[in-house]
N, C-alpha and C positions, 0 to 999 in steps of 0.2 A: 639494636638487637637484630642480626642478621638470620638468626636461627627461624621462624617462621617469615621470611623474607621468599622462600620458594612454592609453589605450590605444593608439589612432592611434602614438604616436611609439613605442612598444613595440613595435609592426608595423614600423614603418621602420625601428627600429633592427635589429631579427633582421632585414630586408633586406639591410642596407645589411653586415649582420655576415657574409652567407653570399656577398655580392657580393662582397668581402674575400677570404673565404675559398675560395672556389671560382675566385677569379682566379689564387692560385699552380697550382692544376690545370690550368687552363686554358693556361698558358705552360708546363709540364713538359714537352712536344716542344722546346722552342725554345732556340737557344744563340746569344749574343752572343759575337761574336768583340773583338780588341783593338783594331779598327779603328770600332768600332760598329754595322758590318752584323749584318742579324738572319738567322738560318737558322734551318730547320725550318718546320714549319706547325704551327697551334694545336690542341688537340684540344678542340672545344667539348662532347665526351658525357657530361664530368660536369658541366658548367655547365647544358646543355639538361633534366639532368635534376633538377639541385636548380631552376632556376627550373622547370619542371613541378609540383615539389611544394609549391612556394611558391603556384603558381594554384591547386591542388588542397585545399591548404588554405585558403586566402584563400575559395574556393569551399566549402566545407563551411560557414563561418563567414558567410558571407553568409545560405546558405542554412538556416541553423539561427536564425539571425537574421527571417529572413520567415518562418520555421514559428514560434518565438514571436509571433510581433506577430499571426499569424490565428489564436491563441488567444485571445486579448484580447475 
């Protein structure tokens, strides 16, 4: 299985895994009724803050990334 064999796709996949996961959160206010109307509004606070931690990390890794190479 070459597909997580790169780091890159190892990042996308925990992306792609917390987007997933953070979207049943994201719709717990909301109810479909039997007609298919939607009610309720979305609560984006735990979305807003797993993507936060997602730049915050992506950002650490960057930036530990340019602090080795100015060791070189």
């Amino acid at each position: 299985m070459k597909f997580l064999a790169s780091a890159k796709s190892k990042v996308l996949a925990g992306v792609a895994a917390m987007g997933v996961l953070s979207s049943n959160a994201l719709a717990a206010g909301m109810t479909m009724a039997a007609d298919g109307t939607v009610s309720g509004t979305p609560d984006i606070g735990p979305f807003m803050g797993i993507a936060g931690a997602i730049i915050g990390v992506l950002a650490v890794v960057f930036a530990v990334k340019k602090g080795f190479s100015l060791l070189r």
